[in-house]
mmCIF file of the C-alpha atoms, coordinates in Angstrom:
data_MODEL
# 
_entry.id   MODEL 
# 
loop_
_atom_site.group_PDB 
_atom_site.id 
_atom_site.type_symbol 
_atom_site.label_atom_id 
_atom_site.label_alt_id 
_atom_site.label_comp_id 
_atom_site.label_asym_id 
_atom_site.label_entity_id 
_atom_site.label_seq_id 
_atom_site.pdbx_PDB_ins_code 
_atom_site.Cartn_x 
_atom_site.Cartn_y 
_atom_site.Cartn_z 
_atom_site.occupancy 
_atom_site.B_iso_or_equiv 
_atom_site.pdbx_formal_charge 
_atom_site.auth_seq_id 
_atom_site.auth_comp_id 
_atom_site.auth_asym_id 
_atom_site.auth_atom_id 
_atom_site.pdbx_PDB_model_num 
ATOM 1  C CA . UNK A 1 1  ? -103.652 -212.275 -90.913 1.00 0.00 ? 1  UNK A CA 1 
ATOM 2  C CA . UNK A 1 2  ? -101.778 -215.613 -90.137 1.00 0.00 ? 2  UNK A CA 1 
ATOM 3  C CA . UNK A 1 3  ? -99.726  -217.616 -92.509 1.00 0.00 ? 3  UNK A CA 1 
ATOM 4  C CA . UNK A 1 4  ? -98.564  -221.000 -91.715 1.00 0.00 ? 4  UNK A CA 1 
ATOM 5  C CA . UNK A 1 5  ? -94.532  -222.077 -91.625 1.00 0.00 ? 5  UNK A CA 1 
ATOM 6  C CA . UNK A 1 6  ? -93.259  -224.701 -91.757 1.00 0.00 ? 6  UNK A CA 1 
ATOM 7  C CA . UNK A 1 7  ? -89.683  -225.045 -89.882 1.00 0.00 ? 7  UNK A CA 1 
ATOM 8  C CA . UNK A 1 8  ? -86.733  -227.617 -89.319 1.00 0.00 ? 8  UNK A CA 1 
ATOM 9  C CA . UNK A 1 9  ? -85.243  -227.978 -86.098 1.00 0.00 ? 9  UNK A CA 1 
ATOM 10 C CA . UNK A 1 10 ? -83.598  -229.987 -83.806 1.00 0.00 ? 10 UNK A CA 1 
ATOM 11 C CA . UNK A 1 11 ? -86.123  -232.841 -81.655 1.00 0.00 ? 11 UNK A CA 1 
ATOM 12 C CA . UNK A 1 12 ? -84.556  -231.544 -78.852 1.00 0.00 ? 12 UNK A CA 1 
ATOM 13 C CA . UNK A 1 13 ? -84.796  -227.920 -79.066 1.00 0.00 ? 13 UNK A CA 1 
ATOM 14 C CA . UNK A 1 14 ? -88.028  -228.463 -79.888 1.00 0.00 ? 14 UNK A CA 1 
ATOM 15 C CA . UNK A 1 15 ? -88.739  -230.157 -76.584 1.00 0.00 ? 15 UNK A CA 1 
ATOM 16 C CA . UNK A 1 16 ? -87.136  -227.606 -74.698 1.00 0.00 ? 16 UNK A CA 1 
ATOM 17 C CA . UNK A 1 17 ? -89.430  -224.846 -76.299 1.00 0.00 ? 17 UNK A CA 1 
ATOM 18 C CA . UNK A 1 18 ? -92.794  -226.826 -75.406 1.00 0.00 ? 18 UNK A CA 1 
ATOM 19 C CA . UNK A 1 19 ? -91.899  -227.100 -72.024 1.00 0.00 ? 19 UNK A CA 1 
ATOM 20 C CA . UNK A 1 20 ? -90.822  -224.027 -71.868 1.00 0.00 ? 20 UNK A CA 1 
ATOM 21 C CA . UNK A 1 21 ? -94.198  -222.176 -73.847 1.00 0.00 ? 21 UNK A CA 1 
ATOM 22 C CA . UNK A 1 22 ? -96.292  -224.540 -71.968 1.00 0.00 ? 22 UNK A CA 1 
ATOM 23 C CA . UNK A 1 23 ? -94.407  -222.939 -68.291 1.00 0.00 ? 23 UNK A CA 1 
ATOM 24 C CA . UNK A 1 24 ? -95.276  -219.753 -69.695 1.00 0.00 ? 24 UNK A CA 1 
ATOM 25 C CA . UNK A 1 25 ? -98.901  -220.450 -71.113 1.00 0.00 ? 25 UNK A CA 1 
ATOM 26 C CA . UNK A 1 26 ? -97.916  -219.464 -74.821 1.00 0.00 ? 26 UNK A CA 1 
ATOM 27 C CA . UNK A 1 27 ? -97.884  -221.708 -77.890 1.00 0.00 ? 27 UNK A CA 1 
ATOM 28 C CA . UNK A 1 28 ? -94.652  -222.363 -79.633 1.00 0.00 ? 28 UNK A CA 1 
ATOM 29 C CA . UNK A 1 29 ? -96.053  -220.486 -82.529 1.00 0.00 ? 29 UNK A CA 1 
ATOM 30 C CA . UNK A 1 30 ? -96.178  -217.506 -80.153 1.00 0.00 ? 30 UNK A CA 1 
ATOM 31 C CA . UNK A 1 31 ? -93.324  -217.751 -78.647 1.00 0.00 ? 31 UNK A CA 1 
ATOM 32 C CA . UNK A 1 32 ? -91.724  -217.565 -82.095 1.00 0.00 ? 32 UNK A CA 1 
ATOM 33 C CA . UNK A 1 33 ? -93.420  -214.664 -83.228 1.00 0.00 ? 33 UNK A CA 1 
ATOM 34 C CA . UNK A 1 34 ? -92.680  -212.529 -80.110 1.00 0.00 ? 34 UNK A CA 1 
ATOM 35 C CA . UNK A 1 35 ? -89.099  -213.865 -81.165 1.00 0.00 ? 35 UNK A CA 1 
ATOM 36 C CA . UNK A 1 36 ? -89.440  -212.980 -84.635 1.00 0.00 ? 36 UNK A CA 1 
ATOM 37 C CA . UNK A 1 37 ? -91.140  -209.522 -83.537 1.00 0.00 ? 37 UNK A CA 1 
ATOM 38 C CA . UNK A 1 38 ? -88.074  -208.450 -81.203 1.00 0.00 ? 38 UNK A CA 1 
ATOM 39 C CA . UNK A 1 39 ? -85.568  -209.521 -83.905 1.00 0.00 ? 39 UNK A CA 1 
ATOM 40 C CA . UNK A 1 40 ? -87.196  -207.420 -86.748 1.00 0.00 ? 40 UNK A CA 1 
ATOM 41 C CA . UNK A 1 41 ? -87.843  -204.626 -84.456 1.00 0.00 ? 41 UNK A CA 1 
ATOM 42 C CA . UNK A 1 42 ? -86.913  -200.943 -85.791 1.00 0.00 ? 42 UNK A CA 1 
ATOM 43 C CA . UNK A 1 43 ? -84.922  -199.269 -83.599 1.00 0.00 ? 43 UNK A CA 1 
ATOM 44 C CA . UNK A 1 44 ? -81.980  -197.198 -83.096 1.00 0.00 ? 44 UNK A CA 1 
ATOM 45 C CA . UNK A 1 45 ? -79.449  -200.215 -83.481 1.00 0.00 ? 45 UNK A CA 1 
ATOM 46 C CA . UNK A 1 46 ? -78.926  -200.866 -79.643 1.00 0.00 ? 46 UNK A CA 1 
ATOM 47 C CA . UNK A 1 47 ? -81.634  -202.487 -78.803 1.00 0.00 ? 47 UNK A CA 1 
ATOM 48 C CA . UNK A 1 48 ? -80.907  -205.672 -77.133 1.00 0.00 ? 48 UNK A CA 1 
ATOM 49 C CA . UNK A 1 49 ? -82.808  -209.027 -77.417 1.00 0.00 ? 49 UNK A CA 1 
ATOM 50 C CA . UNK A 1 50 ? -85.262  -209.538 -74.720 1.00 0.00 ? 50 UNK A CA 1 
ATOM 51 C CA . UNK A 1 51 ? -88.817  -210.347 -74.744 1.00 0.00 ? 51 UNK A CA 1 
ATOM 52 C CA . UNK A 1 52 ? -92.192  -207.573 -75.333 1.00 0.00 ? 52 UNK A CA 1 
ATOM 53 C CA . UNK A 1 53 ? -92.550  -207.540 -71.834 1.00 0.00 ? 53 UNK A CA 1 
ATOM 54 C CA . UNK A 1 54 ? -88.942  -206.575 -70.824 1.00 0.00 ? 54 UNK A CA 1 
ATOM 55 C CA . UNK A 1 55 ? -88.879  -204.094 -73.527 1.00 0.00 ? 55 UNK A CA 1 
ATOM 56 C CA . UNK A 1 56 ? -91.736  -203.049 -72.460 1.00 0.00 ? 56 UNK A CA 1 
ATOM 57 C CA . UNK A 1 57 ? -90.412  -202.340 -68.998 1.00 0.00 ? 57 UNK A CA 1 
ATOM 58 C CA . UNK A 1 58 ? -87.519  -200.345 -70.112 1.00 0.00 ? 58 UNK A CA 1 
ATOM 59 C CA . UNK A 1 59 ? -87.455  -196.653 -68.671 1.00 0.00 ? 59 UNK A CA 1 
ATOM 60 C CA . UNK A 1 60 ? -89.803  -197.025 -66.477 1.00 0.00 ? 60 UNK A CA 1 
ATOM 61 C CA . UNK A 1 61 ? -87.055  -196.326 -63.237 1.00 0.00 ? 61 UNK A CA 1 
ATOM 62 C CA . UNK A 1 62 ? -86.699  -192.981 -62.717 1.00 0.00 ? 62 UNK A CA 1 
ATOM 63 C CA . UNK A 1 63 ? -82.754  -191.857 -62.399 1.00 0.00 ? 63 UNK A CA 1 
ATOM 64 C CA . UNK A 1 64 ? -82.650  -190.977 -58.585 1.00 0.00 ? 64 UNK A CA 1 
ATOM 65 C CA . UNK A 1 65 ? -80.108  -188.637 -59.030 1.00 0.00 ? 65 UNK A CA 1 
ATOM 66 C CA . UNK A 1 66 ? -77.019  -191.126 -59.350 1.00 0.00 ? 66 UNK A CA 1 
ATOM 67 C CA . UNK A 1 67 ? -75.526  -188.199 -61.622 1.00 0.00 ? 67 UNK A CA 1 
ATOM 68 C CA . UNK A 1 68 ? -72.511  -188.765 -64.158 1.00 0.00 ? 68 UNK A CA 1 
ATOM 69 C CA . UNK A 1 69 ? -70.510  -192.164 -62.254 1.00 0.00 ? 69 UNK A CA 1 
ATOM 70 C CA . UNK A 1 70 ? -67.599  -191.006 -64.719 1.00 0.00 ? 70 UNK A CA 1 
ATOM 71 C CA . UNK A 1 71 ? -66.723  -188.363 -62.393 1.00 0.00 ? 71 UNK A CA 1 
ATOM 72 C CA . UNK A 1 72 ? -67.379  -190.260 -59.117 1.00 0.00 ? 72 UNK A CA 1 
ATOM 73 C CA . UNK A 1 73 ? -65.240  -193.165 -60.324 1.00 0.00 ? 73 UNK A CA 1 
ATOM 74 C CA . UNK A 1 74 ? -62.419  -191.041 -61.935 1.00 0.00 ? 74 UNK A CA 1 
ATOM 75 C CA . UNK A 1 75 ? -62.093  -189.560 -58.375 1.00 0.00 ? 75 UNK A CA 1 
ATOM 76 C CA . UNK A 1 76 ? -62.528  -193.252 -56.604 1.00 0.00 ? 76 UNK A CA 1 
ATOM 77 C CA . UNK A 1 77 ? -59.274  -194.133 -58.794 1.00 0.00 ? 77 UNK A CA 1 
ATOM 78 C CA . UNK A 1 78 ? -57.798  -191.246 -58.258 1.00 0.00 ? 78 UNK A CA 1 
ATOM 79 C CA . UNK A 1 79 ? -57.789  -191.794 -54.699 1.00 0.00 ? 79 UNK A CA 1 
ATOM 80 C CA . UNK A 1 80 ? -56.766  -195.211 -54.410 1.00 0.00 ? 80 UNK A CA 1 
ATOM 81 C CA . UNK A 1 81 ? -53.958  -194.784 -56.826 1.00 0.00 ? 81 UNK A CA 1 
ATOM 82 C CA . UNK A 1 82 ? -52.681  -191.585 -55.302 1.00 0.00 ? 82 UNK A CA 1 
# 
């Protein structure tokens, strides 16, 4: 179910968001429910702000065995300052 908002904001930024939904083939009432949607996510508090698709993305790189880089830096430092 929809409900209709009504909103206050700036001419400009306003402009910039119609250019920018139209670049992107969204309405600016979609675009600010995706925002809305990200904002008001659940999650475990460390979840940054980027948009469904990003999030979406997340994880999906496997490691490729890069291992702990604590370790491989301590040493790097350890090195260079020896």
């Amino acid at each position: 179910m929809t409900t209709k908002l009504t909103l206050s904001i700036d001419e400009t930024v306003i402009k910039k968001a119609k250019e920018y939904a139209a670049k992107n083939k969204k309405s600016l009432s979609q675009l600010v429910e995706d925002f809305l949607k990200v904002l008001t996510a659940d999650g475990d508090g460390n979840q940054h702000m980027c948009p469904p698709l990003t999030a979406s993305l997340a994880g999906i790189i496997k490691d490729g065995g890069i291992g702990d880089l604590r370790e491989e830096y301590t040493r790097y430092l350890q090195d260079k300052y020896q």
